[in-house]
VMD Tcl script that builds the backbone (N, CA, C; Angstrom):
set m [mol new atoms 504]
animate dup $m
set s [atomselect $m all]
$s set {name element resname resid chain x y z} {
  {N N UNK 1 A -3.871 74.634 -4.921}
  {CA C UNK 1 A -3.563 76.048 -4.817}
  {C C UNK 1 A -3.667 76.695 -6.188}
  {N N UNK 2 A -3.509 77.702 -6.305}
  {CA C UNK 2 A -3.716 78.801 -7.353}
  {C C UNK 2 A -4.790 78.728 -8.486}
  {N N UNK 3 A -4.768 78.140 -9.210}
  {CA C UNK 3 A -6.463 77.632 -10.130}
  {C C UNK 3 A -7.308 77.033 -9.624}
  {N N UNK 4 A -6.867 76.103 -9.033}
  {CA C UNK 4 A -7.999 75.278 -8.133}
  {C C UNK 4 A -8.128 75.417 -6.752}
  {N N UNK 5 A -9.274 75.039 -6.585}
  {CA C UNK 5 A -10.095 75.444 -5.239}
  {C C UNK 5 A -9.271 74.496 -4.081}
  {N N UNK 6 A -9.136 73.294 -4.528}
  {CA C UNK 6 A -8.163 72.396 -3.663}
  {C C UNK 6 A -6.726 71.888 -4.101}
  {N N UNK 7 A -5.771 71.468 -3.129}
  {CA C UNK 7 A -4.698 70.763 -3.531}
  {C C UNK 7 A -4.784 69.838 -4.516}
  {N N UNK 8 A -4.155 69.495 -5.586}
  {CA C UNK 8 A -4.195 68.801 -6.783}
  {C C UNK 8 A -2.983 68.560 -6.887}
  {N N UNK 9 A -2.052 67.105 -6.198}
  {CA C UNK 9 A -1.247 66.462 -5.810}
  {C C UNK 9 A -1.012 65.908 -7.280}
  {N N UNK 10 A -1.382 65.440 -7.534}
  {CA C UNK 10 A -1.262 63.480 -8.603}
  {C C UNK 10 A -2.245 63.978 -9.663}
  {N N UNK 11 A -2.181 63.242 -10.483}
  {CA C UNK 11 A -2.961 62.909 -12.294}
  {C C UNK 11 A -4.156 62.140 -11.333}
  {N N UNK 12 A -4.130 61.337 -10.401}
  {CA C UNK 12 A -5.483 60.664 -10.210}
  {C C UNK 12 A -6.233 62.583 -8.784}
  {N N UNK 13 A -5.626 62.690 -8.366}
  {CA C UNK 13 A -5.949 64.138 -7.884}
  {C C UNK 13 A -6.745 65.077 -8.888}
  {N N UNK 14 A -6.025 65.088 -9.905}
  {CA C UNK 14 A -6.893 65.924 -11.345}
  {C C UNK 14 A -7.940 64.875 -12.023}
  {N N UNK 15 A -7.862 63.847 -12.511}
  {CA C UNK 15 A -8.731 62.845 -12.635}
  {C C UNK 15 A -10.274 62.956 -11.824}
  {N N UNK 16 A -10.402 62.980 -10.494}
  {CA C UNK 16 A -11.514 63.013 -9.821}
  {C C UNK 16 A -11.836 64.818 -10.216}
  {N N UNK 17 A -10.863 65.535 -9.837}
  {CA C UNK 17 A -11.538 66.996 -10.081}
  {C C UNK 17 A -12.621 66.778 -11.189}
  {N N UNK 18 A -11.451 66.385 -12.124}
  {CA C UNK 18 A -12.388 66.898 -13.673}
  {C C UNK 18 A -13.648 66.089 -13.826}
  {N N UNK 19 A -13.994 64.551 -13.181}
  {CA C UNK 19 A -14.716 64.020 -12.970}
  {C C UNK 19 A -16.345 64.743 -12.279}
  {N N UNK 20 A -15.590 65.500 -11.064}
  {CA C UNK 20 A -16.302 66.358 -10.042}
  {C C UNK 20 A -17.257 67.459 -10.995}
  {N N UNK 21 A -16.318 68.051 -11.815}
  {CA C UNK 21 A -16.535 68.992 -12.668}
  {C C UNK 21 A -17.413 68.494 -14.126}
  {N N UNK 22 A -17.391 67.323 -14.454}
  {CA C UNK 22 A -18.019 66.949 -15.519}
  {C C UNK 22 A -19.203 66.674 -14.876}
  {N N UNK 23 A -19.571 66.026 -13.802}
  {CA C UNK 23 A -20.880 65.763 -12.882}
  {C C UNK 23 A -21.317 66.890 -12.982}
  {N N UNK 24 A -20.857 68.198 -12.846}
  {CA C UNK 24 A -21.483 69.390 -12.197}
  {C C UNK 24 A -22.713 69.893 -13.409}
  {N N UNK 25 A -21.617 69.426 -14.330}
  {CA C UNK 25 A -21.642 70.658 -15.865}
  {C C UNK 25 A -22.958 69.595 -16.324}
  {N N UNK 26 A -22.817 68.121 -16.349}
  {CA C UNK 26 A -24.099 66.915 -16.708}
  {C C UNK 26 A -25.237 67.416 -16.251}
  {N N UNK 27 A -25.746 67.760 -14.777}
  {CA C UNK 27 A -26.339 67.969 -14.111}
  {C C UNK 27 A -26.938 69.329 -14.566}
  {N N UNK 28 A -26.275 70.772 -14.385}
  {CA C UNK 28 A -26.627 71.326 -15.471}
  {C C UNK 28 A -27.215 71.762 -16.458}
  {N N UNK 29 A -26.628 70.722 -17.285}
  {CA C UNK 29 A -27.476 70.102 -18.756}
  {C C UNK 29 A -28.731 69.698 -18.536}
  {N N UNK 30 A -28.862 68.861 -17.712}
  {CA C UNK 30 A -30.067 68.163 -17.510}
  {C C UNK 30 A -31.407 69.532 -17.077}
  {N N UNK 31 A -30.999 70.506 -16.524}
  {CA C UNK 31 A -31.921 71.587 -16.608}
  {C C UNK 31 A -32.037 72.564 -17.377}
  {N N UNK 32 A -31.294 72.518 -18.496}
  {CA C UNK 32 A -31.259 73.429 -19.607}
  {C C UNK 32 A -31.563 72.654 -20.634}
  {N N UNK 33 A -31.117 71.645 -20.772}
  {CA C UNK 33 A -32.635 71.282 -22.075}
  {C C UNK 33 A -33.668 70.894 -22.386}
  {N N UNK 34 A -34.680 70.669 -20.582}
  {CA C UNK 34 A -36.390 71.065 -21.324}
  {C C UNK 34 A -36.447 72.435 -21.966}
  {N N UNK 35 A -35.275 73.749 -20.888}
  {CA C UNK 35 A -35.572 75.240 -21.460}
  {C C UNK 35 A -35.772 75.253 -23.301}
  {N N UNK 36 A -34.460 74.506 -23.356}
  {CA C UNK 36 A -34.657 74.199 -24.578}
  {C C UNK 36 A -35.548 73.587 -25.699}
  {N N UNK 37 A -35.770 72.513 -24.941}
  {CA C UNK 37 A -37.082 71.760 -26.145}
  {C C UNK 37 A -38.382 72.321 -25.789}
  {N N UNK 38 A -38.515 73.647 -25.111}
  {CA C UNK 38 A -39.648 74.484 -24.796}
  {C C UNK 38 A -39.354 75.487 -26.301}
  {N N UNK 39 A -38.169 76.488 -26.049}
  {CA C UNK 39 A -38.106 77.153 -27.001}
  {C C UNK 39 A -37.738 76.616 -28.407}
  {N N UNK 40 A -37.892 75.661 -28.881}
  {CA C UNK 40 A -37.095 75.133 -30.312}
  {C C UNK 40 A -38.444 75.261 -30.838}
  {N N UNK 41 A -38.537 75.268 -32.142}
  {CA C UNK 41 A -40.078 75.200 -33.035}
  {C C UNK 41 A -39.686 73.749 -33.941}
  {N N UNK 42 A -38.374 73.680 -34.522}
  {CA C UNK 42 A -38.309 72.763 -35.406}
  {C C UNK 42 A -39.008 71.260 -34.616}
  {N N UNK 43 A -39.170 70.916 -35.078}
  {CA C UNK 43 A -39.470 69.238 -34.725}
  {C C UNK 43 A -38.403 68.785 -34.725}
  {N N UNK 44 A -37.570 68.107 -35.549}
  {CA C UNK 44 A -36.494 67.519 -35.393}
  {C C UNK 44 A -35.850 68.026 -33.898}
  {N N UNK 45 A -35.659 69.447 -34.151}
  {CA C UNK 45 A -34.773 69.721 -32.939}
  {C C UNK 45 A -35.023 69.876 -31.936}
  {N N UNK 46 A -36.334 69.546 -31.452}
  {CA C UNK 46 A -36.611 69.323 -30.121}
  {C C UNK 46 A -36.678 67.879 -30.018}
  {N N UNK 47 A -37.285 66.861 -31.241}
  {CA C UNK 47 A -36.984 65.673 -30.781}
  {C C UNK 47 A -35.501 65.598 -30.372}
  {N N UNK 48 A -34.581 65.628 -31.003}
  {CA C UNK 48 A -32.665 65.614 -30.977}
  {C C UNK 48 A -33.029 66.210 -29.230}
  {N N UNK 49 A -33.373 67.314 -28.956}
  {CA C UNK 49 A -32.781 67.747 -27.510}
  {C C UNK 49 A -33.548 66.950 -26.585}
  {N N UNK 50 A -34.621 66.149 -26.771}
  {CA C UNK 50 A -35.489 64.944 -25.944}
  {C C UNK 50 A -34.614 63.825 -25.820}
  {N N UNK 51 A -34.226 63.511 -27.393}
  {CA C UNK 51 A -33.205 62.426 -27.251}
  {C C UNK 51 A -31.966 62.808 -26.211}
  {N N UNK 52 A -31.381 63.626 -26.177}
  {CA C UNK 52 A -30.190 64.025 -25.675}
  {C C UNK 52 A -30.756 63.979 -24.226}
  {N N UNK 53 A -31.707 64.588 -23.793}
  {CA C UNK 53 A -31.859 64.613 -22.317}
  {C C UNK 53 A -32.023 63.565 -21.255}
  {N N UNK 54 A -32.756 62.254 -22.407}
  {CA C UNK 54 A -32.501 60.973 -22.098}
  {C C UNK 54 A -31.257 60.019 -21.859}
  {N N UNK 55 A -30.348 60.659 -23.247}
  {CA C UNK 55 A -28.842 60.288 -22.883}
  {C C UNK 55 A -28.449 61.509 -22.147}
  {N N UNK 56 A -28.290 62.152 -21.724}
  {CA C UNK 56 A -27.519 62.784 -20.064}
  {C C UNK 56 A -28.178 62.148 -19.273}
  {N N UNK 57 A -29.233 61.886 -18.827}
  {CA C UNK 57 A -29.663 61.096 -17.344}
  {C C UNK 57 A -28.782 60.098 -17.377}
  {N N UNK 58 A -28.644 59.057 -18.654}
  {CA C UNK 58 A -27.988 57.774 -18.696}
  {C C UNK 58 A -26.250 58.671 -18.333}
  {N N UNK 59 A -25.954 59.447 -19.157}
  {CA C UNK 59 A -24.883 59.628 -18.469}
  {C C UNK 59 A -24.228 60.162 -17.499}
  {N N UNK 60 A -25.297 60.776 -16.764}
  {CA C UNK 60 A -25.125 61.347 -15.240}
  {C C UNK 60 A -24.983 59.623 -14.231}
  {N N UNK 61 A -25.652 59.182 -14.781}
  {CA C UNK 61 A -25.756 57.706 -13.797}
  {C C UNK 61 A -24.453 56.512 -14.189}
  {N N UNK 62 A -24.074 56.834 -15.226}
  {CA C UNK 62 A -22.522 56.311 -16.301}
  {C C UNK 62 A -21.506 56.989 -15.481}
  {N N UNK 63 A -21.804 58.062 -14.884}
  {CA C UNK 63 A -20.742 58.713 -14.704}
  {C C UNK 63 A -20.980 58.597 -12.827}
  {N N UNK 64 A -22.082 58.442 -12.234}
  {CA C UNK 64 A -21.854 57.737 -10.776}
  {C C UNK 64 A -21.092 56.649 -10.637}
  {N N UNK 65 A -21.232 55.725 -12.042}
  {CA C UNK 65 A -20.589 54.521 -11.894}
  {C C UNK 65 A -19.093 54.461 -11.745}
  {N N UNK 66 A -18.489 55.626 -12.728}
  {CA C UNK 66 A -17.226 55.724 -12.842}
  {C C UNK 66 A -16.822 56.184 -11.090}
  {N N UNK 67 A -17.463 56.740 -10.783}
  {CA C UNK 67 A -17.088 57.553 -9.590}
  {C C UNK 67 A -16.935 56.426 -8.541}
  {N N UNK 68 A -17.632 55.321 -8.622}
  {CA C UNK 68 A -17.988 54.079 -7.817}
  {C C UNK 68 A -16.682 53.568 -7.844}
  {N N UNK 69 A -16.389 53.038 -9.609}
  {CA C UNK 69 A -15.067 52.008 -9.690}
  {C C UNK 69 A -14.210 53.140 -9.448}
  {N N UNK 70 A -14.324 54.205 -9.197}
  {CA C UNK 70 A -12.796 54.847 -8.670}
  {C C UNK 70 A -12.708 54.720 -7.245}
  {N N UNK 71 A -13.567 54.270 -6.750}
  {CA C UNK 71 A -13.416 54.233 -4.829}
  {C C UNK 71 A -14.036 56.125 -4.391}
  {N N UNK 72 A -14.191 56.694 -5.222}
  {CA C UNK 72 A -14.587 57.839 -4.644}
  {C C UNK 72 A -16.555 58.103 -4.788}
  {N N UNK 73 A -16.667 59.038 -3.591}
  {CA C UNK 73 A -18.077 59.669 -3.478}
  {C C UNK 73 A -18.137 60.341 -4.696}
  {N N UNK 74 A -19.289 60.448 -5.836}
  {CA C UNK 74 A -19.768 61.121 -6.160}
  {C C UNK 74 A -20.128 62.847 -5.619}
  {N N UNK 75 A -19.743 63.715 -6.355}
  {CA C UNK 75 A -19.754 65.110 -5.740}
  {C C UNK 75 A -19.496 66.122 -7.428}
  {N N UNK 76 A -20.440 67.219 -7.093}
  {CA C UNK 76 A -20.191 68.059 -7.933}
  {C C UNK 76 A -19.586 69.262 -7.271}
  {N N UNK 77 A -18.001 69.838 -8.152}
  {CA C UNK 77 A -17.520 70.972 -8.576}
  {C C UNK 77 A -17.692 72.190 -9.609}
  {N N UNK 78 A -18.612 73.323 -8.544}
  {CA C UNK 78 A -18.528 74.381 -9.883}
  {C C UNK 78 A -18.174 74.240 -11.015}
  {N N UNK 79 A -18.636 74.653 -12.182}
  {CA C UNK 79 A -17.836 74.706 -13.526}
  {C C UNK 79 A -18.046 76.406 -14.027}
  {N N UNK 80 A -17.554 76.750 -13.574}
  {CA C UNK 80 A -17.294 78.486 -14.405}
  {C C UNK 80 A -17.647 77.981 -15.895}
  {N N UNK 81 A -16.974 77.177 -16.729}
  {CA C UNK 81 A -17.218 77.031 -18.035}
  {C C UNK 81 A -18.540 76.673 -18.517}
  {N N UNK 82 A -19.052 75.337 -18.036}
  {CA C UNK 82 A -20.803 75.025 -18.249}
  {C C UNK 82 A -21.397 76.513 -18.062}
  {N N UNK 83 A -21.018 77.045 -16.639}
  {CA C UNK 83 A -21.944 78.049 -16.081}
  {C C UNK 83 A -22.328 79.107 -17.460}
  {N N UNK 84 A -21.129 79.612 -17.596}
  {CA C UNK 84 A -21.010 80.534 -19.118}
  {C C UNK 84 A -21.673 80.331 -20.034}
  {N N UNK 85 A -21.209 79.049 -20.406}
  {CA C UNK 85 A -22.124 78.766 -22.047}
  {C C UNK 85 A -23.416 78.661 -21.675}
  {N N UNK 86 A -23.885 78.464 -20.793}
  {CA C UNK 86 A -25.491 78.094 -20.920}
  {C C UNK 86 A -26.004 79.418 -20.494}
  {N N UNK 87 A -25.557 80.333 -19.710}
  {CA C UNK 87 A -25.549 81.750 -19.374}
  {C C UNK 87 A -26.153 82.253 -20.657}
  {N N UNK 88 A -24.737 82.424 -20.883}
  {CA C UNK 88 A -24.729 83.137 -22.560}
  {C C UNK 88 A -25.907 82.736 -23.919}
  {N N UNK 89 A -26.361 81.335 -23.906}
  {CA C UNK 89 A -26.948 80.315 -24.300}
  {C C UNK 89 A -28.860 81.313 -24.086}
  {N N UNK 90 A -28.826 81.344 -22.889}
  {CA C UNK 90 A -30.111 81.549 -21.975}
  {C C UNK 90 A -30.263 83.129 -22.381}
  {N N UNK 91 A -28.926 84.035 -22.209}
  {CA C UNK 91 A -29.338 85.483 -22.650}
  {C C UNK 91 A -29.339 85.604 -24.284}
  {N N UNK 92 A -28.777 85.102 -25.226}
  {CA C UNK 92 A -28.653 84.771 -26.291}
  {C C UNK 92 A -30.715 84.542 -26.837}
  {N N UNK 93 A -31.070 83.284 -26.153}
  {CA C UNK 93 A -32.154 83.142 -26.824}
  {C C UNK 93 A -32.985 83.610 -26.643}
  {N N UNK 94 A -33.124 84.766 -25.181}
  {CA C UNK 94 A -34.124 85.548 -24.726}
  {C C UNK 94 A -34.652 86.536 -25.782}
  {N N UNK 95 A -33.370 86.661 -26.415}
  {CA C UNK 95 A -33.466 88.106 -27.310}
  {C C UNK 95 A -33.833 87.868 -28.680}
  {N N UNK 96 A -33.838 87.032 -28.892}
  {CA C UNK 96 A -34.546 86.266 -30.507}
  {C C UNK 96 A -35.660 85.953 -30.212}
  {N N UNK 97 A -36.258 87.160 -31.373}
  {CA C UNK 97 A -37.479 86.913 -31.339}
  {C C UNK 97 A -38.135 86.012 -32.885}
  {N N UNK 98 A -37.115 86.211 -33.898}
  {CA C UNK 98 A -37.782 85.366 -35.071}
  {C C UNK 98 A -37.300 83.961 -35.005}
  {N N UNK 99 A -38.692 82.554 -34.511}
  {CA C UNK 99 A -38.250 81.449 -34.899}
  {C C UNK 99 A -37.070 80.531 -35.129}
  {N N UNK 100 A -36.898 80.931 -36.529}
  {CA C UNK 100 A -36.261 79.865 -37.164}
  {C C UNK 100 A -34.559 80.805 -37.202}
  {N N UNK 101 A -34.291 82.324 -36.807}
  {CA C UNK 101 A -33.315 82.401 -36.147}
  {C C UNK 101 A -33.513 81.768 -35.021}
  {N N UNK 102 A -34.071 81.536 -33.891}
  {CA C UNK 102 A -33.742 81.158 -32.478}
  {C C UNK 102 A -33.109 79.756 -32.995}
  {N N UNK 103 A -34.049 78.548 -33.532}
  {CA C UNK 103 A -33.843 77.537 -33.568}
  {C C UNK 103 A -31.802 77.163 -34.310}
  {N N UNK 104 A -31.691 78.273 -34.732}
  {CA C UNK 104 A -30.303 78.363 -35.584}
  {C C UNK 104 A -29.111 78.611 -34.125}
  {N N UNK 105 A -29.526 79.888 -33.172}
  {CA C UNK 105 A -29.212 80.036 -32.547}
  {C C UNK 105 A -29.099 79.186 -31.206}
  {N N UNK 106 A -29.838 77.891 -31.607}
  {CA C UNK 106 A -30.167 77.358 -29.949}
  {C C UNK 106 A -29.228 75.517 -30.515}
  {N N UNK 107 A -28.978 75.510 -31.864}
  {CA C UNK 107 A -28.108 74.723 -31.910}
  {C C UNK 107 A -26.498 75.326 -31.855}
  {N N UNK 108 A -26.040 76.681 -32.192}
  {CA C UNK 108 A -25.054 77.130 -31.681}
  {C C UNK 108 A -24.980 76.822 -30.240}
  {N N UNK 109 A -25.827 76.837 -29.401}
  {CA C UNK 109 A -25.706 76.826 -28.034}
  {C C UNK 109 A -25.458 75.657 -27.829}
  {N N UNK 110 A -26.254 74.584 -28.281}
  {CA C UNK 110 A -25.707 73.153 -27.916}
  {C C UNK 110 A -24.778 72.895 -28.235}
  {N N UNK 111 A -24.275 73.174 -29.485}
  {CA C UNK 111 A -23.246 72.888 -29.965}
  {C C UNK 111 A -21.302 73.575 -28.843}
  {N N UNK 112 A -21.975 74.564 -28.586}
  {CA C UNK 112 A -20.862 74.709 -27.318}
  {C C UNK 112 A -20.830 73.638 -26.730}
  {N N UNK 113 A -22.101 73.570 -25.922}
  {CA C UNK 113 A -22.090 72.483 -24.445}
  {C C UNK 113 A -21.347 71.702 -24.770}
  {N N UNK 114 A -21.529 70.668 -26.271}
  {CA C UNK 114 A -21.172 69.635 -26.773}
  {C C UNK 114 A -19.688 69.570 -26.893}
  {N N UNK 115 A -19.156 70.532 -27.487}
  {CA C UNK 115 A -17.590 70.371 -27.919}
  {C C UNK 115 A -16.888 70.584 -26.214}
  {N N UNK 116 A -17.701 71.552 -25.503}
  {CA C UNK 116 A -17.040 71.316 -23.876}
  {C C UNK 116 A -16.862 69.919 -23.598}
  {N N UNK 117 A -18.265 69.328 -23.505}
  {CA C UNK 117 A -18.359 67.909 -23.057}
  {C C UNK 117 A -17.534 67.065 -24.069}
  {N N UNK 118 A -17.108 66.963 -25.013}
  {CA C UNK 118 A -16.434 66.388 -25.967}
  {C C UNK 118 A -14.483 66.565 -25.216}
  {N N UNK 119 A -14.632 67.828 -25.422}
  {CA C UNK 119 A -13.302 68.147 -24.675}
  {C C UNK 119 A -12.743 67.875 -22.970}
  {N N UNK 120 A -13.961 67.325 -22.651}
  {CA C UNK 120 A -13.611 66.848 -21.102}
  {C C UNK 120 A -13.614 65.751 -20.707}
  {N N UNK 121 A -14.610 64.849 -21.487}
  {CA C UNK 121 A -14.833 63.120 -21.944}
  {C C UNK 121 A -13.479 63.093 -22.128}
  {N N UNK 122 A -12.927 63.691 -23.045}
  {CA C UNK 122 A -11.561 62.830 -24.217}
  {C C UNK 122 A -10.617 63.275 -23.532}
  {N N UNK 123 A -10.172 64.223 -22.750}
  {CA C UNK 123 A -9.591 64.481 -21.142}
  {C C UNK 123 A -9.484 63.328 -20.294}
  {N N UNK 124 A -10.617 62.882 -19.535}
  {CA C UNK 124 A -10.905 62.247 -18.856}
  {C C UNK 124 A -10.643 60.683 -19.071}
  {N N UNK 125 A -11.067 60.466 -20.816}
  {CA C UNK 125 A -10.857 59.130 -21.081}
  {C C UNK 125 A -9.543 58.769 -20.931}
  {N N UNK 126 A -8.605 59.858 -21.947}
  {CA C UNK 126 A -7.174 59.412 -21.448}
  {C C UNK 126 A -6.250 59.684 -20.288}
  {N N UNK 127 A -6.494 60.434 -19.066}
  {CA C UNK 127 A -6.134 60.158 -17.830}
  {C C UNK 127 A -6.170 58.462 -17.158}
  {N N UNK 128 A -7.689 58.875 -17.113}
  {CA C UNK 128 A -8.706 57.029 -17.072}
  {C C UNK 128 A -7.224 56.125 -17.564}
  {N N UNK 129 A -7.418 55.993 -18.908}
  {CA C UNK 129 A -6.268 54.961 -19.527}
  {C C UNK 129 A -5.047 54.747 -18.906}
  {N N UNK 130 A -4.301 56.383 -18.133}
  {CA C UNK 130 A -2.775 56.294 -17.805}
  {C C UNK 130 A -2.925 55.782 -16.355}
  {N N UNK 131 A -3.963 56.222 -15.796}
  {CA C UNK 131 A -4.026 55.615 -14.525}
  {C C UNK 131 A -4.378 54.529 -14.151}
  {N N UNK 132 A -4.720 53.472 -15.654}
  {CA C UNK 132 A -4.634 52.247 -15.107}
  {C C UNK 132 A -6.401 52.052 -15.290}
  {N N UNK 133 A -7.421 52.808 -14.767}
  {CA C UNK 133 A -8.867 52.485 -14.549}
  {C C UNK 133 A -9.187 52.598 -16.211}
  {N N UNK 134 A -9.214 50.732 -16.539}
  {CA C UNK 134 A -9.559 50.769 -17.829}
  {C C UNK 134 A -11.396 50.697 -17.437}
  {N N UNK 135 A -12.070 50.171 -16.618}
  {CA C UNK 135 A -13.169 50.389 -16.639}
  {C C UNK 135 A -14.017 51.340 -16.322}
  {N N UNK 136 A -13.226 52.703 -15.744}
  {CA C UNK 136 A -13.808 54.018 -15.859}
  {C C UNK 136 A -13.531 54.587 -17.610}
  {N N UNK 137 A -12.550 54.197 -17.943}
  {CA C UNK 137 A -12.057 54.794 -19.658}
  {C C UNK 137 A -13.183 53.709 -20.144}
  {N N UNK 138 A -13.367 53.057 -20.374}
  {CA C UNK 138 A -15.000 52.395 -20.998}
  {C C UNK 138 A -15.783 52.790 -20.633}
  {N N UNK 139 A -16.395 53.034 -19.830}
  {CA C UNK 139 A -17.955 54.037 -19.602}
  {C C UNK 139 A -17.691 55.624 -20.030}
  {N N UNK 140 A -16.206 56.360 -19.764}
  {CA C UNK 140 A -15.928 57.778 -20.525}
  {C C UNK 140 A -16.352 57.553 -21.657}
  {N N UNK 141 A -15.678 56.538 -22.265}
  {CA C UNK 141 A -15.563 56.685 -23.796}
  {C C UNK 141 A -16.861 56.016 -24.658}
  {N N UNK 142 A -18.112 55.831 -23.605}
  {CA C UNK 142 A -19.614 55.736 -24.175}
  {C C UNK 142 A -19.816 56.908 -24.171}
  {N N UNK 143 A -19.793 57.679 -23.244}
  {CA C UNK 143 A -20.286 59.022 -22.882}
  {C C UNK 143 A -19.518 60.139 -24.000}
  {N N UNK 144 A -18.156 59.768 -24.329}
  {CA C UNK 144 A -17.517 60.576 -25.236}
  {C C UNK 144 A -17.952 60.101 -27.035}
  {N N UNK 145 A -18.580 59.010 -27.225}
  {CA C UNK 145 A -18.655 58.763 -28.218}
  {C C UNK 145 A -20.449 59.194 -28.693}
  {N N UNK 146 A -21.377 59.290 -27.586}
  {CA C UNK 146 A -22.680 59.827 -27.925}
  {C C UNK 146 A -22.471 61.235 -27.772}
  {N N UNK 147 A -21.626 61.925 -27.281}
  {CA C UNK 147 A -21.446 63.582 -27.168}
  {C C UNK 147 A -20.936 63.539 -28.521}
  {N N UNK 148 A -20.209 63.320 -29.323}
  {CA C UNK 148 A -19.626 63.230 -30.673}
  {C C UNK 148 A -20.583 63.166 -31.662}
  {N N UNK 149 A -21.579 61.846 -31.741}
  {CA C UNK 149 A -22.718 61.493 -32.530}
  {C C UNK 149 A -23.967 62.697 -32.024}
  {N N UNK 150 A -24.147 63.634 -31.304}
  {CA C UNK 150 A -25.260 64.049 -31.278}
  {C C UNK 150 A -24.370 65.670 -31.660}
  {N N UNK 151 A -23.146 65.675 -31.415}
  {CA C UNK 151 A -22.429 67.006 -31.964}
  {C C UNK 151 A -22.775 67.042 -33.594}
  {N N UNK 152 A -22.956 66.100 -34.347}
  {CA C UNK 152 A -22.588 65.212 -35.977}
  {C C UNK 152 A -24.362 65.544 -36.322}
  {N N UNK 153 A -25.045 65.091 -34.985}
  {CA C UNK 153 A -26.530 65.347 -35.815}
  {C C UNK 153 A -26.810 66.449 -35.870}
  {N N UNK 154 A -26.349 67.478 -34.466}
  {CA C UNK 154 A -26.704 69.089 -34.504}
  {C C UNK 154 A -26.534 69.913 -36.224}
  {N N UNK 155 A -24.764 69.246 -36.614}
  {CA C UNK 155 A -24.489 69.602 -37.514}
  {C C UNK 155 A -25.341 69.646 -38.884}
  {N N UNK 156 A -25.641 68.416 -38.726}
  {CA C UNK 156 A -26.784 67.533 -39.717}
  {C C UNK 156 A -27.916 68.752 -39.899}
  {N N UNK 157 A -28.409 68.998 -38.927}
  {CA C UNK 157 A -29.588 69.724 -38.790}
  {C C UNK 157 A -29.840 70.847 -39.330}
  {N N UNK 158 A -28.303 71.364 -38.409}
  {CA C UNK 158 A -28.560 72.959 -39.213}
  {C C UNK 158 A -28.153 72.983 -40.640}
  {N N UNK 159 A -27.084 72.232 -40.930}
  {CA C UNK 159 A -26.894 72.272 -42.510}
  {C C UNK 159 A -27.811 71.954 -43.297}
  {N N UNK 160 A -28.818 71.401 -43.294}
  {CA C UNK 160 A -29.717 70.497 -44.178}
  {C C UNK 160 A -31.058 71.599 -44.241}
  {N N UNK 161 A -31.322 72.290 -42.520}
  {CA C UNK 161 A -32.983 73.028 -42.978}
  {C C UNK 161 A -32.235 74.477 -42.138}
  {N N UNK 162 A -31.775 74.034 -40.776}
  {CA C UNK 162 A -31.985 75.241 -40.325}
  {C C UNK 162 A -31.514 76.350 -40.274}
  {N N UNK 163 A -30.512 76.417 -41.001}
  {CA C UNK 163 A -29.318 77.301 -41.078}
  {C C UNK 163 A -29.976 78.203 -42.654}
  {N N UNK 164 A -30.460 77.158 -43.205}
  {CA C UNK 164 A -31.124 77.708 -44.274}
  {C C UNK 164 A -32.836 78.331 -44.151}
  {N N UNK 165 A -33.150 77.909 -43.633}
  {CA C UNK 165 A -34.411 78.640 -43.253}
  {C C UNK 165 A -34.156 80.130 -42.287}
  {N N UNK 166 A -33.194 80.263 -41.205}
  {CA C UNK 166 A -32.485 81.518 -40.823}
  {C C UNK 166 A -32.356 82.596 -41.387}
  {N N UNK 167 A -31.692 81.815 -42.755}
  {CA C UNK 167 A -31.156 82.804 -43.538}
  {C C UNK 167 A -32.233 83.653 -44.650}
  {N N UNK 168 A -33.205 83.223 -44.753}
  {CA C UNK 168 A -34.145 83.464 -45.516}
  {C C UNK 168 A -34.884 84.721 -45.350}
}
mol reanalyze $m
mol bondsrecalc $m
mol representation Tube
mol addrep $m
């Protein structure tokens, strides 16, 4: 009742939601960053969003698994939040028209997705833990630890060329 669409009884009740909801937002992802490695010019940063699109498939299928050892169906729940950032993300880069701003602008955008997905992994991992499913909290916490390392390279990126070439 009241925030959520269904009854949300128990911590393992919220557990599958947010699960439901991290599937949704993965899935998602997975169609917003060819948009992306279409519009990027840098090299690096379309390789980084190739790499990344390879790790979301792996973790869309990481994250069936979890859904498996929990005894539940796999199913995606709306995410108002994914929906937004990549919204915003999509009208954001329409409107840049110089380059090496877009490319500045299109790691801001990932860089949302990322700290979402960062913030829902590390959610998820420690529910996982209290409820006992230490082998769903081991496959979270792959999935939470490459959302971290590719948050670290975005950073990398723009600090080193692209943030500086933007600015130019």
């Amino acid at each position: 009742m009241g925030l959520f669409i269904k009854d949300i009884g128990s911590l393992d009740d919220l557990f599958v939601h947010a699960l439901e909801d991290i599937y949704y937002a993965e899935q998602k992802i997975l169609t917003a960053l060819p948009k992306m490695i279409e519009k990027a010019t840098d090299s690096a940063l379309r390789e980084g969003f190739e790499t990344h699109l390879h790790e979301t498939q792996k973790q869309v299928e990481r994250l069936e698994q979890v859904f498996a050892n929990h005894g539940v169906e796999p199913k995606a729940t709306k995410c108002a939040a994914i929906d937004g950032i990549i919204d915003e993300a999509e009208d954001l880069a329409g409107e840049i028209r110089d380059t090496e701003v877009l490319d500045a602008a299109l790691i801001s955008a990932a860089q949302a997705v990322e700290h979402y997905e960062i913030t829902r992994y590390g959610t998820l991992v420690a529910w996982a833990k209290r409820l006992g499913a230490d082998d769903c909290a081991q496959l979270l916490e792959e999935t939470l630890a490459e959302e971290k390392a590719t948050d670290e390279k975005l950073s990398a990126l723009a600090y080193s060329a692209i943030n500086l070439r933007a600015a130019e």
